[in-house]
FIKOLZA-1660 file (N, C-alpha, C; in steps of 0.1 Angstrom, whole numbers, plus 5000, padded with zeros to 4 digits):
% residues 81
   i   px   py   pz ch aa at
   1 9002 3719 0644  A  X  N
   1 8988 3720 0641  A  X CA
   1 8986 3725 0627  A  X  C
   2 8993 3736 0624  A  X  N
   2 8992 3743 0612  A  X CA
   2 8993 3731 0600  A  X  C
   3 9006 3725 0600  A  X  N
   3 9012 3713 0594  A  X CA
   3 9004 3703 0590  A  X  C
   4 8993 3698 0602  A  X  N
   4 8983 3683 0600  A  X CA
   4 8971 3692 0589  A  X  C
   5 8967 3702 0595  A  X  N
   5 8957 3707 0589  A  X CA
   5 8963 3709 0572  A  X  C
   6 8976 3712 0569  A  X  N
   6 8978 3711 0553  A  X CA
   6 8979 3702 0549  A  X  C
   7 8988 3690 0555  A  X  N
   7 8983 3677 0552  A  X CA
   7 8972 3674 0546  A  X  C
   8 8962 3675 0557  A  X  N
   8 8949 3675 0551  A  X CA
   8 8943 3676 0542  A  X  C
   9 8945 3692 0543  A  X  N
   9 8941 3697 0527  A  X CA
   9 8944 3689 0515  A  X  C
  10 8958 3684 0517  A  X  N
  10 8965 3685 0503  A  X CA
  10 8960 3669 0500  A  X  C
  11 8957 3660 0511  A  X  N
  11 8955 3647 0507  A  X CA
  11 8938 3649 0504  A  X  C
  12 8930 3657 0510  A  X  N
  12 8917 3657 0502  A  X CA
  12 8918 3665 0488  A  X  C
  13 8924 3675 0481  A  X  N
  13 8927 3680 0471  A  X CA
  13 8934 3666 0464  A  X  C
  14 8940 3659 0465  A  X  N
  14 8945 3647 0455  A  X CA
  14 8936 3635 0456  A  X  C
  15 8927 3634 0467  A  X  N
  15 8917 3623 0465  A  X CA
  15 8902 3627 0457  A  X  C
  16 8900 3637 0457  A  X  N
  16 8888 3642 0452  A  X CA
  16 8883 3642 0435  A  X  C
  17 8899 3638 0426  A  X  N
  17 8892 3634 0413  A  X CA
  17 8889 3621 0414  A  X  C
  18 8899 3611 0424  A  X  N
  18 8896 3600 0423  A  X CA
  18 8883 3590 0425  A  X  C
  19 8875 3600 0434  A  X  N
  19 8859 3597 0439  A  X CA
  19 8853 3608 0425  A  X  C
  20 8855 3611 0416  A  X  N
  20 8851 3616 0402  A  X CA
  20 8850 3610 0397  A  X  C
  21 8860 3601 0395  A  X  N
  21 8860 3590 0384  A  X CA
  21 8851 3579 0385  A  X  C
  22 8846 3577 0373  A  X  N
  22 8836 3570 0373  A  X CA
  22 8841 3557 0372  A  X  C
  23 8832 3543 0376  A  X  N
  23 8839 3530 0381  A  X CA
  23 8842 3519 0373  A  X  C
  24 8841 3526 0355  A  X  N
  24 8842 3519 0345  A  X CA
  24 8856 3525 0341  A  X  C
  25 8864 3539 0347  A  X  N
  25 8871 3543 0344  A  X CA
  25 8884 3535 0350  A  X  C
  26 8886 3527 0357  A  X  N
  26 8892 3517 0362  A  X CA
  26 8894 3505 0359  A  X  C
  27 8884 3504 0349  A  X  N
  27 8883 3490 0341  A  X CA
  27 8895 3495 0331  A  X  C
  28 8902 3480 0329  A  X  N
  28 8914 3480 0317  A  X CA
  28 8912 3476 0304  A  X  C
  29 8918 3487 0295  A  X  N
  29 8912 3482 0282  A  X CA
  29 8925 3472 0275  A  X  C
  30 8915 3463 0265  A  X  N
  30 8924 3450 0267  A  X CA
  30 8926 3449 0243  A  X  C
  31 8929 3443 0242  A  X  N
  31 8935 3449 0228  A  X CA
  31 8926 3435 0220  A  X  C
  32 8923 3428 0224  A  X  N
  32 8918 3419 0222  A  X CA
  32 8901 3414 0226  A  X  C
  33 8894 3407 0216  A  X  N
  33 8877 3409 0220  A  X CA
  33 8875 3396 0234  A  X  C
  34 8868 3401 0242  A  X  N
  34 8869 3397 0256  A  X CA
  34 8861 3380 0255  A  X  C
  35 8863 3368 0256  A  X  N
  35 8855 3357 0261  A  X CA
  35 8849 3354 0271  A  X  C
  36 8840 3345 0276  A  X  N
  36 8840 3337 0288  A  X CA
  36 8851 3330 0290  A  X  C
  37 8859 3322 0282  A  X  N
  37 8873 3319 0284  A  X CA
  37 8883 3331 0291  A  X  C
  38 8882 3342 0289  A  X  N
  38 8896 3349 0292  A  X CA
  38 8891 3362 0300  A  X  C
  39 8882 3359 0300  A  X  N
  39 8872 3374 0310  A  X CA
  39 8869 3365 0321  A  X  C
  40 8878 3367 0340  A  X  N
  40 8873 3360 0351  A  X CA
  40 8858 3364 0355  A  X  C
  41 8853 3358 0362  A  X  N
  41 8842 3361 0367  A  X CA
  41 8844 3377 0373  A  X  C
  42 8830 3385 0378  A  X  N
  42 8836 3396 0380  A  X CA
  42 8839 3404 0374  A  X  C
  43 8844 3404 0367  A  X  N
  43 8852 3415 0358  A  X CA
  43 8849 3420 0351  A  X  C
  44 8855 3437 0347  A  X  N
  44 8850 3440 0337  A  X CA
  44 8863 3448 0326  A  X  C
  45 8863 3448 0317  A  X  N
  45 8874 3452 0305  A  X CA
  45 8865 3462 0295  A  X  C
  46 8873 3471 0289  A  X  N
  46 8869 3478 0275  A  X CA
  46 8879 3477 0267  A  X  C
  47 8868 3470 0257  A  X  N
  47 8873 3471 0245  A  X CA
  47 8868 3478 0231  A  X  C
  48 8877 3478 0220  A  X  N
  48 8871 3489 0211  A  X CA
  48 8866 3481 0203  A  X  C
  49 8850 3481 0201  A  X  N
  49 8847 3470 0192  A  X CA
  49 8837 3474 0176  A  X  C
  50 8842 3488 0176  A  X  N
  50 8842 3497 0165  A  X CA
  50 8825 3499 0157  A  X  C
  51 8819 3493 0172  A  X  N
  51 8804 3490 0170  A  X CA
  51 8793 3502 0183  A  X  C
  52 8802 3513 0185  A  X  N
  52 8801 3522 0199  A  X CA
  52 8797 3535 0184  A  X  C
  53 8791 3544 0192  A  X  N
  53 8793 3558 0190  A  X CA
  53 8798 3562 0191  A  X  C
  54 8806 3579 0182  A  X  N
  54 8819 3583 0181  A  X CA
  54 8821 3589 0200  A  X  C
  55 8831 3587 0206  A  X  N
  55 8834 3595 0221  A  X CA
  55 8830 3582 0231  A  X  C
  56 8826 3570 0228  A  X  N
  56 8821 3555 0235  A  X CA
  56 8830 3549 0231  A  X  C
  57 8830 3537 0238  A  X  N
  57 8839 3522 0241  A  X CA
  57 8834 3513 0245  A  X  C
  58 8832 3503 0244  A  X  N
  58 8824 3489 0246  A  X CA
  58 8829 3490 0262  A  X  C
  59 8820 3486 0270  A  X  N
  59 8822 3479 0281  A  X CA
  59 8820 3462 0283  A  X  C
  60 8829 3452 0285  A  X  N
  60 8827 3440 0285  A  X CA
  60 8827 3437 0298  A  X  C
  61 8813 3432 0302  A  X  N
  61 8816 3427 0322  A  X CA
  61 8809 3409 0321  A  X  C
  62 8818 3404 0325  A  X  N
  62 8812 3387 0332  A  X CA
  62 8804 3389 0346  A  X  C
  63 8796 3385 0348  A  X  N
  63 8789 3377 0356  A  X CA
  63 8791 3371 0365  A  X  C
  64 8792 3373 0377  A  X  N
  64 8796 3363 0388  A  X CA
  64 8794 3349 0391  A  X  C
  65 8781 3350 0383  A  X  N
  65 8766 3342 0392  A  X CA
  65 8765 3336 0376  A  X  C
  66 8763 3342 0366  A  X  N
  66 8761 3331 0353  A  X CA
  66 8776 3332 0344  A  X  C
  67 8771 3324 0333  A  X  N
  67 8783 3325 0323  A  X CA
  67 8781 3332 0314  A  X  C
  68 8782 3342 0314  A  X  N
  68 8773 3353 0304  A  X CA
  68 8785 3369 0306  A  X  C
  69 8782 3374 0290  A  X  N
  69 8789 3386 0292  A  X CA
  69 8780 3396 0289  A  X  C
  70 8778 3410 0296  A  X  N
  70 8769 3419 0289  A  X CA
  70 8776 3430 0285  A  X  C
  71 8779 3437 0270  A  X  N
  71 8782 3440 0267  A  X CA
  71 8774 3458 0268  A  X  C
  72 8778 3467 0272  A  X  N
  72 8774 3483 0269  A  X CA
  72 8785 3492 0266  A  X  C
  73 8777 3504 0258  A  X  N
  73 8786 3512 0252  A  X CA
  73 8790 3525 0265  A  X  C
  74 8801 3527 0270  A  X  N
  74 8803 3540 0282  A  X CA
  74 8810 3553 0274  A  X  C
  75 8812 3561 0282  A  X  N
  75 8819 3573 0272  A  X CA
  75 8830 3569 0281  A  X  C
  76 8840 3576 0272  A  X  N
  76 8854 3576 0275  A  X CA
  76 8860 3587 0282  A  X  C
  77 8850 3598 0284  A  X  N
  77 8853 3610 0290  A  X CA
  77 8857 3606 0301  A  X  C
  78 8870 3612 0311  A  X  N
  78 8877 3609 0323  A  X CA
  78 8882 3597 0321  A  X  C
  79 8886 3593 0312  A  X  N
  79 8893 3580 0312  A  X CA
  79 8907 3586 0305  A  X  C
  80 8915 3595 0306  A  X  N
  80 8920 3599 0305  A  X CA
  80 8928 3595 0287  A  X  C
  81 8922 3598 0278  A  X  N
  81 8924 3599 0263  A  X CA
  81 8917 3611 0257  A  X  C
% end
């Protein structure tokens, strides 16, 4: 019993930054500027498009539903840099 209950703990102490992280912090940053050609539907990438505020990153996301990219600036905080 003692055993499951540390378990526990230890797998909620290692899941708990991951529900921190914010859901742009999963997006992959890509070294190159993002198209409708090379960006799938869905998706979203950051890139550095030297057009952000100092501590920001471009967020590049497509569209499911049009052909269109919308481009916003996110902070990079918890993105681990």
């Amino acid at each position: 019993m003692y055993r499951m209950s540390m378990i526990a703990l230890s797998v909620a102490a290692l899941l708990k930054p991951l529900a921190a992280t914010p859901a742009y912090a999963q997006s992959r940053t890509v070294t190159t500027q993002p198209t409708l050609q090379t960006l799938p539907p869905g998706r979203a990438v950051l890139f550095d498009n030297k057009k952000c505020p100092a501590g920001q990153i471009a967020r590049y996301a497509r569209s499911k539903m049009k052909d269109q990219i919308s481009i916003r600036c996110v902070h990079i905080t918890g993105l681990g840099k």
